[in-house]
N, C-alpha and C positions, 0 to 999 in steps of 0.2 A: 302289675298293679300301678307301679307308677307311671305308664304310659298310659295308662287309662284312666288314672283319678287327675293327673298333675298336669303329662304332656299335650295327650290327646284333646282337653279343653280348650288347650291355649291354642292349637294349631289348629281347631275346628273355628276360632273367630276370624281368623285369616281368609281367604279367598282360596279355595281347595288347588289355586294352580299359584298363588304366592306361596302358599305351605309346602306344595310339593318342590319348590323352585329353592326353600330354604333348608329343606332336608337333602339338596345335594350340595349345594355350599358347605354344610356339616361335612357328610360324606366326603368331602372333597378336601376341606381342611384334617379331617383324620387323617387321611392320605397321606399329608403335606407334613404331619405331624411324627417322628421318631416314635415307632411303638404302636401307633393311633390305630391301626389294622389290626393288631396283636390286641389291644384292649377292647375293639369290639369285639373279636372274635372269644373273649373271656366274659364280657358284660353278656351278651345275646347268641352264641351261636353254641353248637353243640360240641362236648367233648367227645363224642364217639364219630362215628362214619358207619354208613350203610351202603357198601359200594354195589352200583347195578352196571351192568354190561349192558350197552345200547349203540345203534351207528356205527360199531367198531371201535366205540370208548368206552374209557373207563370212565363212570360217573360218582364223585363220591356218596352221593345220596340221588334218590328218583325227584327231590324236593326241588324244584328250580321256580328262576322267577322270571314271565314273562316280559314280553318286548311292552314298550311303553315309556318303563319307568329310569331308563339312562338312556338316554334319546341317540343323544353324541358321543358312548362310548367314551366317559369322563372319570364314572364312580363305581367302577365294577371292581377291582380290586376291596373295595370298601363292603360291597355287595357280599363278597367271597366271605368275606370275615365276621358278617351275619349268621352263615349257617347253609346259603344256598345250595346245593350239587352242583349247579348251573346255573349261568344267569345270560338272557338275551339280549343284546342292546339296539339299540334304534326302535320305533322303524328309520332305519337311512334312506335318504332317495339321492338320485344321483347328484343334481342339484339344490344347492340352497335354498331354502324357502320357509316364511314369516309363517305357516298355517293361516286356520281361523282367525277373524277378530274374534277380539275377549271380550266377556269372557264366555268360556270355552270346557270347563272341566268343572262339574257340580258333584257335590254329594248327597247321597238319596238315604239317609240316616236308617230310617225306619226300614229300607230297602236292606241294608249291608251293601248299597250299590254304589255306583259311580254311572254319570254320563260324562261322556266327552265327544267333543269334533274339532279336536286339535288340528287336524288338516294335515299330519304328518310335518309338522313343526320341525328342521332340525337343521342343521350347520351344513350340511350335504358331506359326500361320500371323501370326500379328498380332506377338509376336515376330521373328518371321524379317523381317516386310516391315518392323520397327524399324529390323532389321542392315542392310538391303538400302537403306536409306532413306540413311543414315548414313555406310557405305562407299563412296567414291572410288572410281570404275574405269577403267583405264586405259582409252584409245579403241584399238576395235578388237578389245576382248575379244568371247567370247563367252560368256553364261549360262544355264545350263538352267534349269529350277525342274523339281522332279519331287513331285506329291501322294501322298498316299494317304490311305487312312480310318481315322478316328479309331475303334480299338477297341471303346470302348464306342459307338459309333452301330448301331443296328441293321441288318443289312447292307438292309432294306427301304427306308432311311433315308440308305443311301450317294450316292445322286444330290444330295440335299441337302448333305451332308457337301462333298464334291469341290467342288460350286457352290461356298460358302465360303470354301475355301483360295483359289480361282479366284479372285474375287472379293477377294481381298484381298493375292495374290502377282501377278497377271497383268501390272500394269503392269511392274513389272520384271524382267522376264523376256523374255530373245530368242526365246527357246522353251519351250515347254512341256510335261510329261509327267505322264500318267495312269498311277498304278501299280497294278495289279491284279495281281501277282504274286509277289510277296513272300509265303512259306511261312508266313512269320512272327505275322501276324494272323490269326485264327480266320476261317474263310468264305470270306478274302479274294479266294483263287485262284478261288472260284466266281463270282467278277463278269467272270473272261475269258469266258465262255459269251454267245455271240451277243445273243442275247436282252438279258441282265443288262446288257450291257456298250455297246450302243447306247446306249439315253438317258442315262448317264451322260457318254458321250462330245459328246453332241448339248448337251449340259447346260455344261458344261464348255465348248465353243464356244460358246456363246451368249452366257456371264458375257464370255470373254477380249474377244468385239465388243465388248459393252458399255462394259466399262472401261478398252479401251486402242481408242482412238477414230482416232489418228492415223497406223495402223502396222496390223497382221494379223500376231498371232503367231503363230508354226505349232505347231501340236497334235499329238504322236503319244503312241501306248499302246506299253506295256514288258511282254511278254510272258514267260511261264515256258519254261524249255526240256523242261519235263514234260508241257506239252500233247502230245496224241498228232497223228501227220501231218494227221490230219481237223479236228481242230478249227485247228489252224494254219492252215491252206485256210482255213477259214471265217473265221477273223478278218483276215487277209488281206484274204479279198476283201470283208469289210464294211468294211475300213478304207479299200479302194480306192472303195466304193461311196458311203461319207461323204463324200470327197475330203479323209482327215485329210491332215496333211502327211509323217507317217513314222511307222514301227514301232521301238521300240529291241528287240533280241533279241539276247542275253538275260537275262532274270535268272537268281536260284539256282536250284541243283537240292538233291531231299529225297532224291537217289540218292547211295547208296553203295557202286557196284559199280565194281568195279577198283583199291580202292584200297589201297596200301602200307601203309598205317597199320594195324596192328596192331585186330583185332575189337574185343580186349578195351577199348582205349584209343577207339575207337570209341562203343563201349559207355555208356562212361564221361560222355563228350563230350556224348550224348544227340541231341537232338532240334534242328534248325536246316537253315538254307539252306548249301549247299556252292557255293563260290565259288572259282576258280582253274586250275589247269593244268587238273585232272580235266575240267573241262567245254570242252575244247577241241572236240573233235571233235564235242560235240551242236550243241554252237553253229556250229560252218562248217555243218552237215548244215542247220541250221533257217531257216541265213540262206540257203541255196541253194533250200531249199524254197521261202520267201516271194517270193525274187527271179525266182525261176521263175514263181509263182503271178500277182502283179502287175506283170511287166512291167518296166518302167523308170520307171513312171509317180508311184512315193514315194520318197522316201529312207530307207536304213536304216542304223539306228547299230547295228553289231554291237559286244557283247561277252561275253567267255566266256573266259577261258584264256587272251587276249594277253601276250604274255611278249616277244616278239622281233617286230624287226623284221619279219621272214619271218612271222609270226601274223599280224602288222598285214596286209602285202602279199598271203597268202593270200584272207583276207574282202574287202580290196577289190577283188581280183581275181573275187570270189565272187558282187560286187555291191554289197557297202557303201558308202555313200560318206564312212561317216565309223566312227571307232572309240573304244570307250572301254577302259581298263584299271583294275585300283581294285586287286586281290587280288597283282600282282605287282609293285607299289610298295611292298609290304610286305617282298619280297625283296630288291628290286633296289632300294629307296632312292629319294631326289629326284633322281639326277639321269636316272632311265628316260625322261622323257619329253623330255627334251632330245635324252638317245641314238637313240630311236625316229625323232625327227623327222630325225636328221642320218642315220641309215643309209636310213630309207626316200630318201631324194631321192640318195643314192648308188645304189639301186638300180632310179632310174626316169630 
């Protein structure tokens, strides 16, 4: 209630990417703060656990929160003490780089959406394994890492790129993700394509043995929800065929069909990945496809449109074994994934 009659107003006059930019400042000063961890994880997360087996981990909860929203691997310890099972950080790319000009990141109210074409915005990979170096983590957490390619690398050039980041993120990390689907970089979506998107992936496994000698971290690719049924079959069953560990599905969509928000203001907004309630239904559709296609034999992190409980319990019910939300923490505040965890285990 008070994130929605008090906080949410004031942050909704802001610019949706200064708002977002001042809620890790927060997050970052709890950090910094004796206890500040301890007191979010009492104001907003939950007192029980719901532990799932996924990857070869232990998760405390299937509740996780997607890649996006701690770019540089900054405010995840802060993250943890939310409520999350898991939280993903980046996307990182090997190198540095400014993203998009602003702005860049809008909110679609009437939608429960978000657009963005951040451009994968982030401090690059040798920075991030600074933070990741430096940062305390609780025992028992879980951390994603999720890459992508640096812009300017030629996309002939992206198997190299990914190696890289790999190469310099992989030991800390419980898991692992390759992003080939973000709208957002020119090309990018063309390295989901069978072909493309093998040696990358083969590439990418080969650095993580390397450098993480004592452990086997599990690899999966994050899919767009705009591939068509056919090419999702095929990445599928190349992923089943590599023996990656899982698919995360899915990321944004460049569709903008059905939605409330006004053409003109549409219009306006331009060009970006759509992210939140809208994409509820492609996403259950896409994880049913895959779950259908491989079996039982990967794990799949769905997300798209999570908002409720009943979101969450649908896709695992669909096949998931785990979930992320990122678009409807924007609505609902810090303390969603607290709530998520405590209704899902009332409702199993």
């Amino acid at each position: 209630m008070l994130y929605r009659y008090l906080i949410r107003p004031f942050l909704y006059r802001l610019p949706a990417e200064t708002a977002h930019h001042l809620i890790i400042v927060l997050l970052k000063l709890a950090q910094t703060i004796p206890g500040g961890t301890w007191l979010l994880s009492k104001l907003f997360g939950s007192e029980r656990t719901a532990p799932v087996s996924a990857l070869g981990l232990s998760f405390p909860s299937a509740i996780g929160l997607a890649a996006g929203f701690d770019k540089d691997a900054r405010v995840f310890p802060a993250l943890f003490a939310l409520g999350f099972g898991f939280v993903e950080v980046g996307t990182i790319t090997a190198e540095p780089q400014p993203g998009n000009p602003r702005p860049r990141l809008f909110r679609l109210v009437r939608d429960r959406a978000l657009v963005n074409r951040m451009g994968f915005n982030n401090l690059g990979a040798k920075q991030a394994a600074a933070h990741l170096s430096k940062i305390r983590r609780r025992p028992g957490t879980v951390l994603g890492i999720n890459i992508g390619k640096t812009k300017l690398v030629p996309i002939e050039q992206a198997e190299a790129d990914y190696e890289q980041s790999a190469r310099c993120l992989g030991p800390y990390a419980d898991y692992f993700v390759v992003n080939v689907s973000s709208p957002n970089t020119p090309g990018l979506r063309d390295l989901q394509a069978v072909d493309a998107l093998r040696p990358i992936l083969t590439a990418v496994r080969r650095v993580l043995d390397e450098v993480v000698t004592q452990r086997r971290v599990p690899l999966l690719v994050k899919i767009a929800p705009d591939l068509n049924d056919d090419d999702i079959v095929a990445v599928s069953r190349m992923a089943l065929a590599m023996k990656l560990d899982g698919i995360i599905a899915t990321n944004t969509t460049i569709s903008r069909d059905g939605l409330l928000t006004p053409a003109h203001e549409l219009s306006r907004i331009g060009a970006g990945g759509l992210s939140g309630a809208p994409l509820k239904q492609r996403s259950l559709d896409v994880l049913r496809l895959i779950r259908g296609t491989i079996g039982s034999d990967l794990t799949i992190i769905s997300a798209g449109g999570i908002e409720t409980a009943a979101d969450a319990a649908a896709r695992l019910d669909a096949g998931a074994q785990l979930v992320q939300v990122y678009s409807a923490l924007v609505y609902e505040g810090p303390s969603l994934a607290g709530r998520l965890v405590d209704e899902l285990r009332l409702k199993t």
